[in-house]
C-alpha positions in Angstrom: -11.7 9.7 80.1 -9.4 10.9 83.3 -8.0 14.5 82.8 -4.2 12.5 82.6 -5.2 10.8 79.8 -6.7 14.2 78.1 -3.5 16.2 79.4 -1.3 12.9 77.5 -3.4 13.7 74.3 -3.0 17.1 73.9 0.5 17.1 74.8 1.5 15.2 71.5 -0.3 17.5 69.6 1.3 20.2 70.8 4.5 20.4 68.5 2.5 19.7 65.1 0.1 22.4 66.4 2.9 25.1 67.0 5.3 23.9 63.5 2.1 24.5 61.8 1.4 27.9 63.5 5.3 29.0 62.7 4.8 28.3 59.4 1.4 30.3 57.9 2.7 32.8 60.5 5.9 33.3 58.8 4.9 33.2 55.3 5.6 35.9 52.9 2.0 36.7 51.9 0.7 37.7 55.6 1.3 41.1 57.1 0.1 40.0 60.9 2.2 37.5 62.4 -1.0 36.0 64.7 -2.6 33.7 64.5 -6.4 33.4 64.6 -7.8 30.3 66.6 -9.9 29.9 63.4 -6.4 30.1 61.4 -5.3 27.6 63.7 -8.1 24.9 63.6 -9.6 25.4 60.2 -7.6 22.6 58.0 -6.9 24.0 54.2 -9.4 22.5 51.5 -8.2 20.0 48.9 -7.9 21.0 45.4 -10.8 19.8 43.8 -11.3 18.4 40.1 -12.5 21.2 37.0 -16.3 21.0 37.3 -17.9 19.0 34.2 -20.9 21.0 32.6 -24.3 19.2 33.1 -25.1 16.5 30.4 -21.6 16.5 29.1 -19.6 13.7 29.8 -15.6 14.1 31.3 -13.1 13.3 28.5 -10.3 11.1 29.4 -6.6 11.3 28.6 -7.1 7.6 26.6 -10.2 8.9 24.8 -8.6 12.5 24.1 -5.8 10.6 22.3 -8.2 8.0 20.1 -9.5 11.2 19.0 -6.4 12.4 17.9 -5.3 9.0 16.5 -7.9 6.8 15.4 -7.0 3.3 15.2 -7.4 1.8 11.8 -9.9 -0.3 10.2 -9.7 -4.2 10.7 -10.5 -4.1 6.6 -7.3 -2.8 5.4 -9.1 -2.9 1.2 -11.5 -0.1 2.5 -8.3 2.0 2.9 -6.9 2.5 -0.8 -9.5 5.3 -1.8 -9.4 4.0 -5.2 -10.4 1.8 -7.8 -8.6 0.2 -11.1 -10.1 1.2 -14.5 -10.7 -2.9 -15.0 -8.6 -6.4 -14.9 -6.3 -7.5 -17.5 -5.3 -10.8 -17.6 -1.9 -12.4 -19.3 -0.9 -16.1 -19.8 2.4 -16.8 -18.2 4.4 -20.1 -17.5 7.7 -21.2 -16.3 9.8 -19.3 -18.9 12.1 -16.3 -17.5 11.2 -14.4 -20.8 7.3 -14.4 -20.6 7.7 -13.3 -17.1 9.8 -10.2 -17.8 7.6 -9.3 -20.8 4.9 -9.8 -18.4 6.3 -7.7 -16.0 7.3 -5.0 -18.8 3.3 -4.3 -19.9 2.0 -5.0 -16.7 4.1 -2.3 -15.2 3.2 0.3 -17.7 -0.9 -0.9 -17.5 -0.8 -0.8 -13.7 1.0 2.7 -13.1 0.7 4.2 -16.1 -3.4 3.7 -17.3 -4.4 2.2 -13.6 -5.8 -1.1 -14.3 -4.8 -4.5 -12.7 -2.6 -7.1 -14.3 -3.5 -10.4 -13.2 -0.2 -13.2 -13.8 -2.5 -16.4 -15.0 0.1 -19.5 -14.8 -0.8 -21.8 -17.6 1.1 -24.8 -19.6 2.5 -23.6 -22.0 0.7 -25.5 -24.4 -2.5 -24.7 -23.1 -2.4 -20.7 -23.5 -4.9 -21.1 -26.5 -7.5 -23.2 -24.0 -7.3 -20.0 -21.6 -7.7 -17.7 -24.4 -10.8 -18.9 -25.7 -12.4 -19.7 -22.0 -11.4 -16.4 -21.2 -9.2 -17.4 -18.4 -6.4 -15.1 -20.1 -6.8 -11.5 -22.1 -3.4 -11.5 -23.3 -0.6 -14.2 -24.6 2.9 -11.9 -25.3 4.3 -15.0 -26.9 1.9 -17.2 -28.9 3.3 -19.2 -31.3 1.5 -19.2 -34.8 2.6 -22.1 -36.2 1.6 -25.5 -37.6 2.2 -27.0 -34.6 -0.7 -24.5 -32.4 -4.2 -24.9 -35.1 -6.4 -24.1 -32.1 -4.8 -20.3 -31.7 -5.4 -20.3 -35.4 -9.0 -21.4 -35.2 -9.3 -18.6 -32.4 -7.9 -16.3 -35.1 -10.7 -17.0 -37.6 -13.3 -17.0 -35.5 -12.6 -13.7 -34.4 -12.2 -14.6 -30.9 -8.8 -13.9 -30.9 -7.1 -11.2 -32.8 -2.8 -11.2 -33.5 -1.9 -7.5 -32.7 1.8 -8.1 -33.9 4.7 -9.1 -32.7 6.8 -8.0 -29.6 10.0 -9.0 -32.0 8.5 -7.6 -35.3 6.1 -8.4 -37.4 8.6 -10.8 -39.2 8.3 -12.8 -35.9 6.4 -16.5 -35.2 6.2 -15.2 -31.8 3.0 -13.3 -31.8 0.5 -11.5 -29.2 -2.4 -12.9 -28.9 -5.7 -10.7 -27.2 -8.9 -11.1 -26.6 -11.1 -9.5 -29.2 -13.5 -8.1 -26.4 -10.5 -6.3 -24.9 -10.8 -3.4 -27.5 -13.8 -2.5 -25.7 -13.2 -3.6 -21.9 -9.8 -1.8 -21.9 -9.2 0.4 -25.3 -5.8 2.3 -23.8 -4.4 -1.2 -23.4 -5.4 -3.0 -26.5 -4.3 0.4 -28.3 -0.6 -0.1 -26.2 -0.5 -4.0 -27.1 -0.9 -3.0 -30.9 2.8 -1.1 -30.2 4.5 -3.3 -28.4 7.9 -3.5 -29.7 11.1 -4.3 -29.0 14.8 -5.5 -30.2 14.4 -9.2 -29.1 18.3 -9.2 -28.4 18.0 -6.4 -25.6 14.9 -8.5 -24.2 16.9 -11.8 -24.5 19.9 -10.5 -23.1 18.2 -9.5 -20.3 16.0 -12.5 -19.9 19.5 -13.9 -20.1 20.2 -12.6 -16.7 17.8 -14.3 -14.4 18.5 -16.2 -11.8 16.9 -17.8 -8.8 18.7 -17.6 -5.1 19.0 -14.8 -3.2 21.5 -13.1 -5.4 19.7 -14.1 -8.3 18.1 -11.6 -10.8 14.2 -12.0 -10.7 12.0 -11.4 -13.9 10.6 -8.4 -12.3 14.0 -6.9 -11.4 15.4 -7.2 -15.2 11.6 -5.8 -16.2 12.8 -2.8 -14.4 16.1 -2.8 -15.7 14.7 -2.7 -19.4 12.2 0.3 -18.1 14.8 2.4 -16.9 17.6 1.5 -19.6 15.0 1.7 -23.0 13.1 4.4 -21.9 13.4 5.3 -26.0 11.8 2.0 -26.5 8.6 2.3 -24.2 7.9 5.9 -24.0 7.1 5.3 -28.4 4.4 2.8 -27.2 2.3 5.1 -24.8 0.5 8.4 -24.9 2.7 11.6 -23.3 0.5 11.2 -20.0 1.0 7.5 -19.6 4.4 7.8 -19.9 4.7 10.6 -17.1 2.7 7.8 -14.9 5.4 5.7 -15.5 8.2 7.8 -15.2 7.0 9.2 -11.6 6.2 5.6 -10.4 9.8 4.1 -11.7 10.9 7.7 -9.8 8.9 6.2 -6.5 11.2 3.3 -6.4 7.4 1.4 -7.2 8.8 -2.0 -8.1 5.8 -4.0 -8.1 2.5 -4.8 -10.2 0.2 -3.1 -7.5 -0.3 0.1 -7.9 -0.9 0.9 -4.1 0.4 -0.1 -0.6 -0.6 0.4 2.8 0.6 -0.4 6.7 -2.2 -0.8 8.7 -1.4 -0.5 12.8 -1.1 -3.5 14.3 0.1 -5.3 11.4 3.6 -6.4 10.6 2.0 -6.8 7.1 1.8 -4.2 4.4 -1.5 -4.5 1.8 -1.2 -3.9 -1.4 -3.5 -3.5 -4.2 
């Protein structure tokens, strides 16, 4: 390398040498204004990262916030921290009136005493078949005439016992249970031996349901009757029951599960 080469070199480092020099030398925090030649040379460290103690590992931003947020389980049933007091099953079919009585127990079973009601579609006909197979716990509306000697042969056998009548005990219209459910579920065989009401109010009602999207649905007028009769129900139920009840109906809970959940992820809520 020639000394005019070397002389080029230095000469275009000659103005970032001096800006640099004007600047530490006119900074605030020094009380000599010149500079060193190891001032001048000596390039300022980099901040470096906060040293990680030995063994431990470094904690990421991603990882801090799983921590703080943990995603939910892929098993959304795991997530309901609870479990009904048992199953009770009733016979329904395409009739707007068994569905709304339906609706009417199973509401007061599910968030009042905490057990599940499961909606078993049957024929009509064939509610005494599901009775006796145990398919079905409970029929609201069996009819105990000449024309259904099965339900009667259920009857005396014991299988079956009639509890009374959701219209009076003058009724045809009877409710049918399961004998074994005085054991498997004593709060709601003890409710189903109460269950009464004035079968215009539950007509009248049943009277209103409609299909569409307008339409009243037998769970809506089920509600209607719970919040409209609350001198009705509240006589079939212990005081604690019908506190459950109240504070559910006072949820806006308008359904037969007694929980729900949104897991993340999921446009889906779970209910159970």
């Amino acid at each position: 390398m020639d000394l005019r080469t070397t002389t080029i070199r230095f000469s275009s480092l000659a103005p970032l040498v001096l800006l640099t020099a004007l600047a530490v030398a006119c900074s605030s925090s020094r009380d000599d204004p010149l500079l060193s030649a190891e001032e001048l040379f000596t390039p300022t460290p980099m901040p470096t990262a906060t040293p990680v103690e030995s063994g431990a590992p470094a904690e990421t931003e991603t990882e801090t916030a799983a921590q703080e947020e943990p995603e939910a389980t892929n098993e959304p049933a795991d997530l309901f921290g609870f479990d009904y007091n048992g199953k009770v099953s009733f016979a329904q079919w395409d009739d707007p009136a068994v569905q709304m009585e339906n609706f009417i127990v199973g509401y007061i079973i599910v968030h009042g005493m905490v057990y599940e009601a499961e909606l078993v579609d049957v024929d009509e006909t064939k509610y005494p078949s599901a009775l006796q197979s145990g398919d079905v716990d409970v029929v609201l509306e069996a009819a105990r005439t000449e024309s259904s000697p099965q339900f009667e042969q259920l009857l005396e056998s014991g299988e079956v016992v009639d509890v009374g009548s959701l219209f009076g005990e003058s009724s045809d219209v009877r409710i049918g249970v399961r004998a074994d459910l005085k054991e498997t579920a004593p709060p709601v065989f003890d409710l189903l031996n109460k269950v009464e009401a004035d079968e215009e109010v539950l007509a009248g009602l049943a009277d209103q349901i409609r299909g569409g999207r307008v339409g009243v649905s037998a769970s809506v007028a089920g509600m209607m009757f719970l919040k409209r009769h609350e001198d009705v129900w509240t006589t079939w139920i212990p005081s604690e029951t019908v506190a459950n009840v109240k504070a559910a109906i006072a949820d806006g809970k308008a359904g037969l599960k007694f929980k729900c959940l949104t897991v993340r992820g999921e446009t889906v809520r779970h209910c159970k």
